[in-house]
Structures are given as C-alpha cells and as structure tokens.
C-alpha positions in Angstrom: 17.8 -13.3 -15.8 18.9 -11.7 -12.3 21.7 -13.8 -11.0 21.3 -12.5 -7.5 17.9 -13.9 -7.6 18.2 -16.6 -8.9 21.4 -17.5 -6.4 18.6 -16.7 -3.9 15.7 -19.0 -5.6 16.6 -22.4 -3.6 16.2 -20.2 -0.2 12.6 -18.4 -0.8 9.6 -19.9 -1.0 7.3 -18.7 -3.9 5.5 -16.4 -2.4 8.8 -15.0 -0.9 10.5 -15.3 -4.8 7.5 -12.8 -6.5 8.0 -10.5 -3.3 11.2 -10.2 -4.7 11.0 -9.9 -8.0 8.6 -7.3 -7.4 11.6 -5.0 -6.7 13.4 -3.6 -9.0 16.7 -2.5 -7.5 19.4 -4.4 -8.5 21.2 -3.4 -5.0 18.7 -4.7 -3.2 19.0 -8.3 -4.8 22.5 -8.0 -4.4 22.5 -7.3 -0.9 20.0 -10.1 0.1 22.0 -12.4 -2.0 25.4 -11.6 -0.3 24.3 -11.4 2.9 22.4 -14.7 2.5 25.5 -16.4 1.2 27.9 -15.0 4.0 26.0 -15.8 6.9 24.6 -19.4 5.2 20.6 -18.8 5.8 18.7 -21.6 5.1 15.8 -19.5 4.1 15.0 -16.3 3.3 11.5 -14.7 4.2 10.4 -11.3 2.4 8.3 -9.1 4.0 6.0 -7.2 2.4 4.4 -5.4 5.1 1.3 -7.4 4.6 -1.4 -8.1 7.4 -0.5 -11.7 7.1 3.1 -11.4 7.1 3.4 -9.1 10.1 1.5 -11.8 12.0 4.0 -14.3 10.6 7.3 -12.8 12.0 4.8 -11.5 15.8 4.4 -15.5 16.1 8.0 -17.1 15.1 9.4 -14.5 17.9 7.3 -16.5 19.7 7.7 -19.8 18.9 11.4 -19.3 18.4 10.9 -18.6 22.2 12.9 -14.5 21.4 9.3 -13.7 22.8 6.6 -14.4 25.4 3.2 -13.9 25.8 2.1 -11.7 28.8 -1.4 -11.5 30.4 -2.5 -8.4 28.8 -3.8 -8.9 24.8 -0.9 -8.1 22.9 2.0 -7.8 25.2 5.2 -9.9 25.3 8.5 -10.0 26.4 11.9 -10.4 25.2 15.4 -10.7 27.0 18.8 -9.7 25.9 21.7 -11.9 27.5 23.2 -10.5 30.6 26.0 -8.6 29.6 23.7 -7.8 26.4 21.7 -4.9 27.9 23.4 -0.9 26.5 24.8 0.3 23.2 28.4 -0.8 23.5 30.4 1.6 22.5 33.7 -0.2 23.0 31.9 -2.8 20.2 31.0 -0.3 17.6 33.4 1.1 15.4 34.0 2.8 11.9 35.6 1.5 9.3 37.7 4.1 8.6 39.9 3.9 5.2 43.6 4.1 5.3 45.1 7.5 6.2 41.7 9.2 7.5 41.0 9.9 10.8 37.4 11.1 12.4 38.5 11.8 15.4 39.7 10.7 18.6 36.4 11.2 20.3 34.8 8.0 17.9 35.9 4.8 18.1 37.5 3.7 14.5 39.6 1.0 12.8 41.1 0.1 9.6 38.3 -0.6 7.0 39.5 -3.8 5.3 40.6 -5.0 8.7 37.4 -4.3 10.5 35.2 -5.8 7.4 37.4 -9.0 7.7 36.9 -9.5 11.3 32.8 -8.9 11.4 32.6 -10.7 7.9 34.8 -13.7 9.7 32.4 -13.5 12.5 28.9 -13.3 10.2 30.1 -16.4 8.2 27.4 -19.5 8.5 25.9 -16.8 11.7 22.7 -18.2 10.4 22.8 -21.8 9.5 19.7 -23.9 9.8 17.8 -20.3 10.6 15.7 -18.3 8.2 17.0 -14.3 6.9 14.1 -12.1 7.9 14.3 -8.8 5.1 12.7 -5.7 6.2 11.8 -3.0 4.1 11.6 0.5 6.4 11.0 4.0 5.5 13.0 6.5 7.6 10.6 9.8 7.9 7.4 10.4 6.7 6.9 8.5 3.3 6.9 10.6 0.1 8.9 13.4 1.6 12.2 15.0 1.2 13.4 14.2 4.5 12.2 10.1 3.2 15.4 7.4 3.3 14.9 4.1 2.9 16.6 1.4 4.7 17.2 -2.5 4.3 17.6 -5.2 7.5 18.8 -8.1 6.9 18.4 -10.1 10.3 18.0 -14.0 12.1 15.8 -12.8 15.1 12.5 -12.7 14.9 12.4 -10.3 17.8 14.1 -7.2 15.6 12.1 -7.5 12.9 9.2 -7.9 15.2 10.4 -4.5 16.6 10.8 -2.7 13.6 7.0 -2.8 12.8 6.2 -1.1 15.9 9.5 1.3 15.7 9.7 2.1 11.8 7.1 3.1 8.8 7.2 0.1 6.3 9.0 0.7 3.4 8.1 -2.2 0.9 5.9 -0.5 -1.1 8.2 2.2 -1.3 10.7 0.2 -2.5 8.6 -1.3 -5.4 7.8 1.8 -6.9 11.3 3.0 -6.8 13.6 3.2 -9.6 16.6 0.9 -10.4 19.2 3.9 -8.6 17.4 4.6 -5.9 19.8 4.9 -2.8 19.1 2.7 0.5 20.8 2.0 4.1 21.4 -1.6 4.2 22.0 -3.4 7.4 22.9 -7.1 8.1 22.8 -8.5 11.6 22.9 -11.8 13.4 22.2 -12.7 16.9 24.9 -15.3 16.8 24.9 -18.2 18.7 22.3 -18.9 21.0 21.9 -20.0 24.5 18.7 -22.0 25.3 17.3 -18.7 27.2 18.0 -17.8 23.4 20.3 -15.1 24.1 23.9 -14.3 22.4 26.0 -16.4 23.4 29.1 -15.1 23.1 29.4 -11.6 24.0 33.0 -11.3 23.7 32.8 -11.3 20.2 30.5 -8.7 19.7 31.1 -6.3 16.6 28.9 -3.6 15.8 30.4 -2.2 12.7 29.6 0.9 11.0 31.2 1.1 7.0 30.0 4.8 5.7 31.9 4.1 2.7 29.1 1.6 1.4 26.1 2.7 3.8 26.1 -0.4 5.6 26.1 -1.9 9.2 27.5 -5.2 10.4 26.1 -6.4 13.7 26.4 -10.2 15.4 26.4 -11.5 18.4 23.8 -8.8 20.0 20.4 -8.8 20.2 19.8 -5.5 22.8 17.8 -3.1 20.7 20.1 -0.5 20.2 23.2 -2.4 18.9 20.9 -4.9 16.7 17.9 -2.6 15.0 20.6 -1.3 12.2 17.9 1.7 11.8 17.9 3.0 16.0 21.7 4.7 16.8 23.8 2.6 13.6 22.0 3.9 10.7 21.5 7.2 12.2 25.1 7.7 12.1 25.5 7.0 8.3 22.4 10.1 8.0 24.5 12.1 9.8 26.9 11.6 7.0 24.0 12.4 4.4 22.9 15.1 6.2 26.5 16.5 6.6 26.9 16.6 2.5 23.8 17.8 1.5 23.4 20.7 4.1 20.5 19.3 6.8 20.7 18.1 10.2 20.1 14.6 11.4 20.3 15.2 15.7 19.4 13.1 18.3 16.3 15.0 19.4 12.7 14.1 20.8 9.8 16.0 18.8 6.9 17.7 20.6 3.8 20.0 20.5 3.4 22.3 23.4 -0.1 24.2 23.9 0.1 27.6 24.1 -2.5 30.9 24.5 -5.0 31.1 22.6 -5.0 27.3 21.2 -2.2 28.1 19.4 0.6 24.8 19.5 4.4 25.4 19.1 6.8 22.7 17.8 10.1 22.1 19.7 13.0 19.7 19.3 15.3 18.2 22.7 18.6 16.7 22.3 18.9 14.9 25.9 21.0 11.8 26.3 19.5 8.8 27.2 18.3 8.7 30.7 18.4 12.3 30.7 14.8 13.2 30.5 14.0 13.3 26.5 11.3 10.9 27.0 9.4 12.3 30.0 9.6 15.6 28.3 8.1 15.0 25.1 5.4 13.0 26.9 4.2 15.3 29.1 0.6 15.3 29.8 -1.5 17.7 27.8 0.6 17.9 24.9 1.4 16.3 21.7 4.4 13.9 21.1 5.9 14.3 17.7 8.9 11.9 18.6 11.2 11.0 21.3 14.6 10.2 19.6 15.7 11.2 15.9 14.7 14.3 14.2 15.8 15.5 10.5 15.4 18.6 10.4 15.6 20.9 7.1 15.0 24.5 5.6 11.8 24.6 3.4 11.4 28.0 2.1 13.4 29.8 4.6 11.5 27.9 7.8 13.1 25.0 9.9 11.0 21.9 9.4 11.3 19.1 11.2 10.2 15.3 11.3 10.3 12.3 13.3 12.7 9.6 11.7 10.5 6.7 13.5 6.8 5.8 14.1 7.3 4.4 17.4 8.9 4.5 21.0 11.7 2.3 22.3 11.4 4.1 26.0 13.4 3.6 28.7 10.8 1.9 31.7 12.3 2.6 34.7 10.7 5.6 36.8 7.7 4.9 34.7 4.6 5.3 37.2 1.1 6.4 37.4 2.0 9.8 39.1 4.6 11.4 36.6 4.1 9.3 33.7 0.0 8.6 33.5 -0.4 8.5 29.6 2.4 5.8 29.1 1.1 4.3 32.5 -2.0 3.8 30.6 -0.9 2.2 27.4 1.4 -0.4 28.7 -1.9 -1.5 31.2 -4.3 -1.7 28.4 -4.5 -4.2 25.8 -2.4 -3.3 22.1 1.3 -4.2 20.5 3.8 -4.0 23.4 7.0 -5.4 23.9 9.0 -5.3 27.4 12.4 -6.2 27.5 14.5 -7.1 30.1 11.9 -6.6 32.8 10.8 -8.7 35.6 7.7 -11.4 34.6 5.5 -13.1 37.5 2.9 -14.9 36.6 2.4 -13.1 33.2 2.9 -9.6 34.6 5.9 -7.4 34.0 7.7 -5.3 36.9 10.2 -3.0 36.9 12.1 -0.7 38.6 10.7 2.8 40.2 7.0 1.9 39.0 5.7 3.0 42.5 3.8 0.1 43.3 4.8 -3.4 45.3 7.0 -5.7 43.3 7.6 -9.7 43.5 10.3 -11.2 45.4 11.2 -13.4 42.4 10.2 -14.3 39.2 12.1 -14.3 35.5 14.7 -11.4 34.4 17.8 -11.1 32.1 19.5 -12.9 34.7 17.2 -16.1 34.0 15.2 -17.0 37.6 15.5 -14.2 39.8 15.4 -13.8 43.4 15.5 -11.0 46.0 19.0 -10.9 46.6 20.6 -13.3 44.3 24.2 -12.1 43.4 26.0 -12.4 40.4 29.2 -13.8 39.2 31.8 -10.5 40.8 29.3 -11.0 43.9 26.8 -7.6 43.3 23.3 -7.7 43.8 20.9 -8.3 40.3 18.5 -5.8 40.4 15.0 -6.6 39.8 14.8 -5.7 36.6 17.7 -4.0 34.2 18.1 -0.5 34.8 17.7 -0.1 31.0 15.1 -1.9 30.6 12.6 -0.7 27.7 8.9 -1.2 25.8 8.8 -0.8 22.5 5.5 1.0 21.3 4.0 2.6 18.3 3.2 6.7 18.6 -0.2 6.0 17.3 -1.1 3.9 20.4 -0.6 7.3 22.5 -3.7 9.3 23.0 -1.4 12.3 23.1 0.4 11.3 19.6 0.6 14.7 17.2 -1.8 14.6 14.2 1.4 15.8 12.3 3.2 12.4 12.2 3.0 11.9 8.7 3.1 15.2 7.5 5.6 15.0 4.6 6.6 18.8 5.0 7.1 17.9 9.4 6.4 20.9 10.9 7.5 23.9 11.7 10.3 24.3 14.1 10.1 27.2 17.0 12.3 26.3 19.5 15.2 24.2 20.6 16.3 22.6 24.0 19.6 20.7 25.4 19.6 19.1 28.6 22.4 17.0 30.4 23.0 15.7 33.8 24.4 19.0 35.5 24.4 18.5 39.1 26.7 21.6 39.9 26.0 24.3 37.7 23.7 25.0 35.0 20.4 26.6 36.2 16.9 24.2 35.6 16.0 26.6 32.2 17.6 29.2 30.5 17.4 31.1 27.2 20.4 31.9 24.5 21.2 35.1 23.6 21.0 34.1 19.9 21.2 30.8 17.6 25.4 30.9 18.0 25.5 31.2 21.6 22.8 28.7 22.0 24.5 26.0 19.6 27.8 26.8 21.5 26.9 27.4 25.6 24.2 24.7 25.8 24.7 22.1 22.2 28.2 21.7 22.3 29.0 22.5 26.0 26.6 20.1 26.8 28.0 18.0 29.8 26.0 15.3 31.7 27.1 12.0 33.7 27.0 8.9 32.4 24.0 6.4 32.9 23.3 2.8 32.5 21.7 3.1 29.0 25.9 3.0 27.8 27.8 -0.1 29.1 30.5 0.7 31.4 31.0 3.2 34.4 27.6 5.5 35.6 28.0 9.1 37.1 31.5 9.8 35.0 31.1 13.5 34.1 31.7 14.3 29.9 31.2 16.2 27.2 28.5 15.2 25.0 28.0 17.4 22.3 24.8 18.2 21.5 24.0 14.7 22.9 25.2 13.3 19.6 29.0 12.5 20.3 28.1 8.6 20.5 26.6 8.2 17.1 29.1 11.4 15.0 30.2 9.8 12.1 32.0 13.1 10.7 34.2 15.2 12.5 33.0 16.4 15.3 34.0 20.4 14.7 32.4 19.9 11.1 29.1 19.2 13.3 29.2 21.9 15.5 30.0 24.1 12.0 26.9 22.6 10.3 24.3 23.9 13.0 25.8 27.6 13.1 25.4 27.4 9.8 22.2 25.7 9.1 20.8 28.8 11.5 21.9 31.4 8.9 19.5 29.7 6.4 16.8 30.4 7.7 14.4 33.8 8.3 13.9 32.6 11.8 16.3 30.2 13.9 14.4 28.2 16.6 14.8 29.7 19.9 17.8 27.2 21.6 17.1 27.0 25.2 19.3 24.8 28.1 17.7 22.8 30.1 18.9 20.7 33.5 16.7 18.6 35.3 19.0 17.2 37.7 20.7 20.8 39.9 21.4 19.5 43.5 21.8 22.0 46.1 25.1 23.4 47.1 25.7 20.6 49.2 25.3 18.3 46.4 23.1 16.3 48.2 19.2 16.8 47.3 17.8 17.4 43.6 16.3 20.7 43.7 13.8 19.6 40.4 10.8 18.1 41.2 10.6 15.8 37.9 7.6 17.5 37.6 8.7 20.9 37.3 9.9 20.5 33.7 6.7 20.8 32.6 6.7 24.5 34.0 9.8 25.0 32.0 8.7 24.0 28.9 5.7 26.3 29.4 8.2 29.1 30.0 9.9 28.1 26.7 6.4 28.7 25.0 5.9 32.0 26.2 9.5 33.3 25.8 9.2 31.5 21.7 6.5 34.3 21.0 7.7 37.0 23.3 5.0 37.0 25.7 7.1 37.2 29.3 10.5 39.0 29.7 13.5 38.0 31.1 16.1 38.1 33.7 19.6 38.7 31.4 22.6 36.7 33.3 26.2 35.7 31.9 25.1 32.6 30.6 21.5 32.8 29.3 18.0 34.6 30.1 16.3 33.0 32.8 12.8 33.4 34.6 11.1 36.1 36.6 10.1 34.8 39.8 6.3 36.3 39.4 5.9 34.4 35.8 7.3 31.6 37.0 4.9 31.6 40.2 1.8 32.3 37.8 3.2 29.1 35.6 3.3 26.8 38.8 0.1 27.3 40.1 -2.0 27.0 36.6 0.6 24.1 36.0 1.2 22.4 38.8 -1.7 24.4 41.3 1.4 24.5 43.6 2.8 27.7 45.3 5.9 28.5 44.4 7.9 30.1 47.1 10.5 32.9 46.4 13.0 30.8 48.1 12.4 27.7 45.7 13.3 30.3 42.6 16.6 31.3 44.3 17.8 28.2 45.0 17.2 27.0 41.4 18.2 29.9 39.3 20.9 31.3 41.5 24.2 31.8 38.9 26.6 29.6 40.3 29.7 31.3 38.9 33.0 29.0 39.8 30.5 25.8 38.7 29.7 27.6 35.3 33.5 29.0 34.7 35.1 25.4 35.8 32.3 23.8 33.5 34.0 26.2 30.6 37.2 25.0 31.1 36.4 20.9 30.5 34.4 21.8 27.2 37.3 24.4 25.7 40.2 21.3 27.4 37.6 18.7 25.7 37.8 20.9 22.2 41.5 21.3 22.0 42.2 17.9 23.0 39.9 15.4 20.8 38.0 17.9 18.3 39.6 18.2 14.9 37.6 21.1 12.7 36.7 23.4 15.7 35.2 26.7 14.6 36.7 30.0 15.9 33.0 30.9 17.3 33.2 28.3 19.8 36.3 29.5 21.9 35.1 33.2 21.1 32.0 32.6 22.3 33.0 30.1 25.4 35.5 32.8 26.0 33.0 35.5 26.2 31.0 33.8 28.8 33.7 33.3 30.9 34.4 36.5 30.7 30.7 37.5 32.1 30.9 35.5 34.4 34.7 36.8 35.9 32.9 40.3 36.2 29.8 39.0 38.1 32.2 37.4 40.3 34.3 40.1 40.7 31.0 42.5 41.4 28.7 40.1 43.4 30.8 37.0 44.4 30.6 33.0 43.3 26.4 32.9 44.2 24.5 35.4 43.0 20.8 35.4 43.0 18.6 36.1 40.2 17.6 39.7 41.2 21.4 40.6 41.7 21.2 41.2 38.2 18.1 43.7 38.4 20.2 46.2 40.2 
C-alpha cells in the first residue's frame, strides 16, 4: 500500500485515484501528497492529457471566472491583478544553503529561511479549491534533450495555459520507471479578489530551491512568475545543463530560407521586448521557437530544440503591417488566450495594433476609461504594456516541420541582440566562436522594458540575455559556452544584432523594424560563405552593394548609400565606453570570470583606440577598405 496515495484517496475522485495509481514514481505521489497537505486542497484533479480532461480544466477557467469568452471561437481572456503584470525579480529568489554564494548579480536567501517563509505563506493557499496536477514534457518527447516536469497549481488559468505552452507529459510519466528524475513545481494564486486576481501582492514569493528541483510560487498569477515551467524551471535546467556539459539559453529557434531551397537553423538570445519574437516570426520562414532552446552536441554537430510547443508573445506592436502571420491567427477562430488586454464588447485591443481603439471598456485595471488615473495619479494605459496571447506553434502556418524532431536540428548560426541605442551597429559578424560569446553574449547591454517590474530605459548588462534566470555562477556560464564551442567540428556562426541604433542625436531609430529581416538574410549568406565582408574592430559587417541587392528582393525598397552609413558607421567612443561597463560589470558582481573575457574585451578596445587614433570617433564603413 502507497501511503502517499492513500493520504491522497479522500481528495480524488475515482477516476482521478486510477490516474494516479497508474504512475509509478514514488516522488511523484509524494509530491502531490505534500503539496496537497501544505496548501489544504479540498480536491485534487489529475490530468491525463485526455480529450475530455483538457476540456475540463478550458471550462473551470471559465466558470471560476480566471477566464472569459471572446467573440471569436476559442478565444478568452484572463487578467493578472494590477501590480501583477512582469516577472518580479525583487520576489524570486534562490534558496541558497548556508555558506554559498551564486552571486551578487542573482537575488538569493538562506534556504531553510526562504522555505519557511513561502511554506508559511502556501499553508491552507488552497482551501475549499481543487489541486490541478499537470504532467509536461520539456523538449521533444523521447529525446535526449526530454525533462519532465510536475505543476502542482489552484488556477484553472495555468493549467489551462500549459496545454497550449507545453507537450503533455502524462503518458510519459506512466511509462517511466520508479527513479526517473522530474522538475516539480507547486503554486497558488493566493487569495482572491472578486475580479479573481491575487490579492495580496506584497506577499509575493517566487522561490527557486535547486537543491530539490523545486519551485514555490503564491500569490501570482502573471504567466511568468506562476507557470513553474516558463523562466522558474528553466533556471533549475540551467543547473542540469551546467553539470552534464549542454546549454539551456534563452533563445528563439528559427528556419531561414536560403539559395537554392536550402533552410538554415539559427538560435536568438534577445531579452524580452527586444525583438526575439518578431524575429523568429518573420514572414516566409519557419518558427522553430521563440523562448527556450537546449542545445547539445550529437556527433560533433550543435543540435538544438525548442523546450515548449507554444508561444506566450508579447501583443503590443502586433499589427497587420509587420506582424501579418500572428495578425492572422489571433483573428481567426482556434485556442487563444489574451491577457491583460483591453475587451469591448467581446473584442480584445491593445496597444500599437494600428487600427482605432475603444474609449473604454475592461483592462487589468477593472473598467477602464480614456484617461482614468491611477492611485500615484498616472494615466492607465489602454491595455498593459506587457500584455500577452498565449498560442500553440502548430496554429502558425509558418511553424517548422521540425518541432518534434527528437534529434532538433542542426544549429548554423547564432544571434544576440539588446537595446543599444548608442553604439553597436544593426548586424555584425564575430571573428570566431570566443569573440562572438564574449563581444556580443556576455557584453550584451540593452535597457530595461516593461516585461520586468520596476524602472524602463535603465541601461545593463544582460549576459547573454540570461542574467535574470542564472542559477550558477555567472562566470561558470560564460565558461560553459566557450567551451561547449570546442566540442564541436563546426561552432554556429555568433552574430550581434541591434534593432534599436538612434542617430547621433539620439533622437530617431535608424531601423525600420522591418529591416531585420534583411539582416537575418545577410546572416544566411555569410553562415555558408556566399557574400564577403567589411572587417571592423568589433565584428564583420555588410557591403553596401549586398546589402542593397538584399533590400530590394527583401523589402523591393532602395536602399541609399547614405542609409548604410548611417547604420554601420563604427562609432568608436560609444563601442570603447560600452567596454568599460561590461569589464566594471565583470569585476564587480561576476565570480568565476574566465581570462578570455578581459583578453578578448581588451583586444577590442584596443582596435578600436587605433581606429580612433587613425580615422577619428565616426568612421564609415569604407574607411576600413583603404
């Protein structure tokens, strides 16, 4: 007799009890059983992944009222609370044991101490509510790069989110052995508001305990702090990753189309707000994924996969003109949910979607009206700035026929892009795999946006896009991609990107958001040798003539001489001030740092002095030909 199950017994219903049974990990009972008893669930519902039981948990999130029905077949709409709407990074910490330290980049405190204050808060979370349990497969089922994961959660909403974010898992899970390894996550929404929103945002804990693979969230229900297997878990596969010699990066997936109906695979750590989505959507090629990759060596060859079937995008700026396949599937009928937008009459709106929006309506803020303030006196915005749809890849027309490819696919090239206003050029190639993981992964600088909470437009360093969700040190990472590059034949070429140059002035973006799509064609070409290069102090960049050739079977636009030397002109005191912050940032929080990172920084700088010195702080691309 299991005593975990049977604890469980008065809580499940019979159908729920064989669902069970039917697994045969003893940590999975176990975990269901404590979590159960901790946060006092009255019941406990099983899924198994079934037709019928996906419907189930679609219609409590509506009748619990987490969800509303829209106009369109198979769209709703959820909203987090007001101050409920970005990963909060001041709520999630590590629980770090007693005399280690990550470092002083990553929010930590003292393991028993941070499990008895999100424990104190989980206790009787649930009472009178049912424990949804959701079985999810990280990766392509079958594979190598497969982990498994376990939610534990009250809201309807999240586990109606992981069916369209996640591959289900439960079958996985019942053919698996007693050992078998799993993430587990436990989270509670807390108490509710009648807009049935967490109440009480002050206590907010989003805790992260690597020591037993498990994540404690309450008192949130926004996505990214509450759906343990988005940002939480994908710290604790950093971990993984980091021990048994892969790399788990924050990275879209896509296919880009190439000469002779050849397709080449590339991975894009942006952070959020930065562009990763647009990118890997852009018309005319294939998505792969827009958020977590795992990437691996397979017989001397970087393979990567997608960690998640679906899309949790960022809507604003979506329109018909720049974003016309994801226009098209959140107007057509099919599994959608919008959150934190603005509903009228059973029609969402949001910000930038080029088109004439309500005067008022419903929003995070409850009823909305063109200027209505809030409680410091600032205007609410229409809709959140962070808003989001949540979407499955297979609903895209452009979605890669490589999804569930167990081996993922072969990896050819590698971009990083930040908000750079000042100094980095719009593309730009490495020299090789060390400056690349150096100059543009771990220099990588943008501003912040509003999918964090707290402050936009403060410039910092975030390394390789991945500094909010490092769970080792932070040196250690930037050691594990130098390295994972001398495992295989061929590195992916690493490219920089920057979407978001302003002129000299500051003032005007000098990137059509359009133009990234020439870029990435660029990329293509450059992967298989097929255009040459200008060689600069901080990366290859462009010829003028292919770029030119690239715009007008691109874009059928003309692009003018003057356009290429504003955007690719080397902007030395920018690029040499930019080294500074990143080699300030290393000394200062970054435990672990390897020698090639100053040595290479150093190097650049260098370059760059001697351009300086021979052609003075702005020198145009052709400077260089001479």
């Amino acid at each position: 007799m299991n005593p975990y199950i049977e604890a469980l017994r008065p809580k499940l219903s019979k159908e729920d009890y064989q669902k069970l049974c039917a697994i045969s990990i003893p940590k999975v009972h176990e975990f269901i059983a404590k979590s159960a008893d901790l946060c006092n669930a009255e019941h406990v519902f099983i899924c198994s992944d079934s037709p019928e039981d996906k419907e189930h948990i679609r219609q409590q999130a509506i009748a619990h009222k987490e969800e509303a029905k829209l106009n369109i077949s198979g769209h709703t709409v959820h909203f987090d609370g007001f101050y409920d709407q970005g990963r909060d990074r001041k709520a999630t910490k590590y629980l770090v044991p007693k005399r280690v330290f990550l470092s002083k980049a990553l929010n930590q405190i003292d393991r028993q101490e941070g499990l008895a204050e999100v424990k104190g808060i989980l206790r009787d979370s649930m009472t009178g509510r049912t424990m949804i349990c959701r079985f999810l497969s990280l990766g392509p089922t079958g594979s190598v790069f497969t982990i498994l994961g376990l939610q534990c959660t009250d809201s309807w909403y999240v586990a109606h989110s992981e069916d369209l974010l996640y591959r289900p898992g439960y079958k996985v899970f019942t053919k698996s052995g007693p050992e078998t390894d799993f993430l587990r996550v436990v989270h509670s929404a807390g108490r509710l508001t009648d807009r049935m929103v967490s109440a009480e945002n002050t206590k907010k804990c989003i805790y992260i305990d690597h020591m037993d693979n498990t994540i404690y969230s309450v008192n949130t229900q926004y996505a990214g702090n509450s759906i343990g297997f988005k940002k939480l878990a994908f710290r604790l596969a950093i971990r993984k990753a980091n021990t048994e010699g892969w790399l788990a990066e924050h990275m879209m997936l896509m296919g880009v189309h190439g000469p002779g109906g050849r397709k080449t695979y590339f991975a894009g750590a942006f952070p959020s707000a930065c562009g990763k989505t647009s990118t890997a959507m852009l018309p005319g090629e294939t998505i792969l994924g827009d958020d977590i990759a795992y990437i691996r060596e397979i017989d001397s060859v970087a393979r990567a996969v997608n960690v998640e079937a679906g899309i949790f995008g960022i809507i604003k700026d979506v329109n018909p003109v720049d974003d016309t396949t994801i226009w098209d599937v959140l107007h057509k009928p099919g599994e959608i949910i919008f959150s934190n937008v603005l509903v009228k009459d059973g029609t969402p709106y949001w910000l930038g979607m080029g088109s004439e929006t309500p005067k008022e309506g419903v929003n995070f803020s409850g009823e909305w009206h063109e200027g209505k303030k809030d409680a410091n006196g600032n205007e609410v915005t229409l809709a959140h700035k962070n808003a989001r749809y949540a979407v499955t890849l297979s609903a895209l027309e452009n979605c890669d026929p490589e999804l569930e490819n167990p081996l993922g696919v072969e990896l050819r090239g590698i971009m990083y892009g930040g908000r750079d206003t000042k100094a980095y050029v719009p593309v730009q190639q490495s020299f090789d795999w060390e400056h690349g993981i150096v100059a543009y992964g771990a220099s990588l600088e943008t501003e912040t946006t509003f999918a964090t909470v707290g402050k936009e437009g403060v410039p910092e360093i975030n390394m390789m896009s991945i500094q909010d969700f490092i769970s080792i040190p932070l040196g250690k990472n930037v050691r594990n991609n130098l390295e994972f590059g001398k495992k295989v034949d061929n590195p992916p070429v690493v490219f920089g990107v920057n979407y978001f140059l302003k002129d000299k002035k500051g003032k005007d973006y000098l990137n059509d958001p359009k133009d990234k799509h020439v870029w990435v064609k660029w990329m293509e070409l450059r992967v298989h040798g097929e255009v040459d290069a200008i060689k600069t102090p901080t990366g290859y960049i462009p010829k003028y003539e292919d770029l030119r050739e690239i715009f007008e079977q691109v874009r059928g636009k003309d692009y003018t001489k003057a356009e290429y030397n504003a955007q690719f002109t080397i902007r030395v005191d920018a690029n040499m001030a930019k080294i500074k912050r990143v080699r300030d940032f290393y000394k200062k929080n970054v435990t672990y740092t390897p020698e090639q990172v100053f040595w290479i920084l150093n190097q650049q700088y260098e370059r760059l002095l001697n351009a300086k010195e021979q052609f003075g702080d702005y020198i145009e691309p052709e400077k260089f030909l001479e």
